[in-house]
C-alpha positions in Angstrom: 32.5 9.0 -30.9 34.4 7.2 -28.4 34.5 7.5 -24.8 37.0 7.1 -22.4 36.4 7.5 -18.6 39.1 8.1 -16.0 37.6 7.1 -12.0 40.4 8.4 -9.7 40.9 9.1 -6.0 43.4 11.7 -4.9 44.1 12.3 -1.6 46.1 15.4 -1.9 46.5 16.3 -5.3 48.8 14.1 -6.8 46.5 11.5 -7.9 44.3 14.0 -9.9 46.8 15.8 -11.5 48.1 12.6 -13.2 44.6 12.0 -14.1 44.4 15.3 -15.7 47.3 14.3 -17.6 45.8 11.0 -19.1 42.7 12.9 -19.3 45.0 15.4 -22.1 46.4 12.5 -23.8 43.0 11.2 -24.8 41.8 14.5 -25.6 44.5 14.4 -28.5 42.9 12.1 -30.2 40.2 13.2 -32.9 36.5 11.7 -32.3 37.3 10.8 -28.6 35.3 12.2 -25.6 36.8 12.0 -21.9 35.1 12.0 -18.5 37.2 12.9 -15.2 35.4 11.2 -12.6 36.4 11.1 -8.9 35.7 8.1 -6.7 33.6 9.6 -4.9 31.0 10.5 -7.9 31.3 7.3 -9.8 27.7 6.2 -8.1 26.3 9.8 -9.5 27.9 9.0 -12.8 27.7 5.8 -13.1 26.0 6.7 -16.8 29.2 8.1 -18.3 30.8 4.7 -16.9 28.0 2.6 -18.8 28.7 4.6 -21.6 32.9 4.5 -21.6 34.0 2.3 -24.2 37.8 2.4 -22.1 37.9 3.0 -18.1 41.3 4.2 -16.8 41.9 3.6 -13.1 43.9 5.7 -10.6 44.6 5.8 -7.3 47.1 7.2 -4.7 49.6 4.3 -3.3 49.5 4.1 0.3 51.1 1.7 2.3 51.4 -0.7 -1.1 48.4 -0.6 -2.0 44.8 1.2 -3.3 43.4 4.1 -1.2 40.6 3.4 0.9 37.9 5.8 -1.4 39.4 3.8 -4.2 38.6 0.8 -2.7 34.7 2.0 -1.6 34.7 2.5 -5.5 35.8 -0.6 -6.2 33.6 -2.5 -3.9 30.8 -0.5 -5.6 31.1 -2.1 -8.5 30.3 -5.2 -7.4 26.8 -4.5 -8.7 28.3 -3.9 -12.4 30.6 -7.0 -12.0 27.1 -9.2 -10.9 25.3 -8.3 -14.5 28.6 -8.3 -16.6 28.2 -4.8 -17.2 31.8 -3.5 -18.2 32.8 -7.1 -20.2 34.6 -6.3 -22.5 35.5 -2.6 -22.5 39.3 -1.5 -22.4 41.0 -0.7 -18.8 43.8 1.0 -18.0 45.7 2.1 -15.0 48.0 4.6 -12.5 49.6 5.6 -9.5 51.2 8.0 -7.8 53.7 7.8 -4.9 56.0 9.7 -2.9 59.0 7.3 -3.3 60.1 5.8 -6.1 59.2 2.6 -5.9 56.9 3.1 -2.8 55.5 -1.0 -3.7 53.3 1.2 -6.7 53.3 -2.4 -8.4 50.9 -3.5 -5.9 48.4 -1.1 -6.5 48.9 -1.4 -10.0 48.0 -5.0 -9.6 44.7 -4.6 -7.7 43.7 -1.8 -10.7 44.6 -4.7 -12.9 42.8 -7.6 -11.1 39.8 -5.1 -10.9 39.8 -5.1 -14.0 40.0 -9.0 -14.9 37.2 -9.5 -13.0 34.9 -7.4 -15.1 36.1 -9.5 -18.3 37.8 -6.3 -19.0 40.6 -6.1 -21.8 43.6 -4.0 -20.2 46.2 -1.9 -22.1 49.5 -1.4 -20.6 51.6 1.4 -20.9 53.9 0.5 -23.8 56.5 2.6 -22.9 60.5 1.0 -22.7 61.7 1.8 -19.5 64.0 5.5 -19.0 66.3 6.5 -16.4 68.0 2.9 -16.7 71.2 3.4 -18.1 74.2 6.0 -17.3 72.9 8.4 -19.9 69.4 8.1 -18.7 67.7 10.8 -16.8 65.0 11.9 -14.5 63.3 13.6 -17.3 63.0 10.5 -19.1 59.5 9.3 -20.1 58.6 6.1 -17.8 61.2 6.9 -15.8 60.0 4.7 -13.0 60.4 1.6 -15.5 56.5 0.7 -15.4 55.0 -1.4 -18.0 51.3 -2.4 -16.8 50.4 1.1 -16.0 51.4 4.8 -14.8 53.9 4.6 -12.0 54.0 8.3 -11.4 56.6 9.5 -8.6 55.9 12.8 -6.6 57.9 14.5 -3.9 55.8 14.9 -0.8 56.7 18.5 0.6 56.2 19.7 -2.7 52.3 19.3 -3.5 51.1 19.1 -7.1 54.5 20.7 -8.5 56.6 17.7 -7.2 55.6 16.3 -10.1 57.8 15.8 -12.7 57.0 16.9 -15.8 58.5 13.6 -17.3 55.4 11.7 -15.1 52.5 14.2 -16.8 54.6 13.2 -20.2 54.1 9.6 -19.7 50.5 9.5 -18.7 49.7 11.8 -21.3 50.6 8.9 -23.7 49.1 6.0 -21.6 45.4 8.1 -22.2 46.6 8.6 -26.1 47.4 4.8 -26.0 43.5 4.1 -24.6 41.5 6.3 -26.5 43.5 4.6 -29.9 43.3 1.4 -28.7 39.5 2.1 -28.0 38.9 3.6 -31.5 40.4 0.2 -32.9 38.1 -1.7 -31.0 35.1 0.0 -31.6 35.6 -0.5 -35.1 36.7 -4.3 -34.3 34.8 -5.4 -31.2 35.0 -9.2 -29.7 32.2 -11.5 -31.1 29.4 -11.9 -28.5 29.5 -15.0 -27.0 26.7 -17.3 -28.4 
């Protein structure tokens, strides 16, 4: 079995039904097992992280950057990163704004340098970019043009349905992407350093 954990804040919504998304992505894969865990838990269930062969991070962009229960989270870990305790397990990550670009790559970039310094391996999104040519559309998959990660876009007055379903589309195949890429290593791991 393989096990794939997805740590998340969400402020209002947004951020948690993306992870709900990835979360579905993973489940389609045969012989993989998923844990939705917000911030805020991740002490409480710290187990389920031990035990994650992948962990996908997410968290809200505001004002370019990680949320601050994100960033409690990620100073948390500081305990993991002292005794090398995620080395070499998959990451992931995404985001969610309310503009379209909204400086998401920033955050990204912290969820990626969180990553690197746990000796983490990180798997991007994979996805060409959509919406960038004049037959392009909204309802293209990665329409924001990410490529390290979920850049999910999500009007503000509209809650959880300002989503578009393009955004759940596209982070339903960045948790597919993990939860393959973790099956592969499992079977394939990095030698242990002597």
């Amino acid at each position: 079995m393989t096990n794939v954990a997805i740590v998340f804040h969400s402020g209002y919504g947004h951020t948690k039904a993306i992870a709900e998304a990835v979360a579905k992505g993973v489940e389609q894969v045969a012989g993989t097992k998923v844990s939705l865990i917000p911030a805020g838990e991740a002490e409480a269930r710290e187990a389920e992280l031990t035990a994650a062969d992948a962990i996908v991070f997410g968290s809200p962009t505001y004002m370019g950057g990680i949320s601050a229960d994100f960033a409690k989270f990620k100073d948390w870990t500081s305990k993991i990163w002292m005794a090398r305790g995620w080395q070499n397990k998959l990451a992931a990550g995404f985001t969610v704004s309310a503009s379209w670009g909204g400086d998401k790559q920033g955050t990204l970039h912290q969820l990626f340098t969180l990553a690197q310094q746990h000796g983490m391996l990180w798997v991007g999104l994979g996805l060409a970019p959509g919406n960038n040519h004049s037959k392009g559309s909204v309802d293209d998959l990665n329409r924001t043009g990410a490529s390290i990660g979920v850049m999910a876009q999500a009007h503000a007055d509209q809650g959880i349905e300002g989503i578009g379903q393009s955004e759940l589309r596209t982070a339903e195949l960045l948790g597919q992407r993990v939860a393959e890429a973790a099956q592969r290593w499992q079977a394939a791991p990095l030698a242990k350093a002597a």
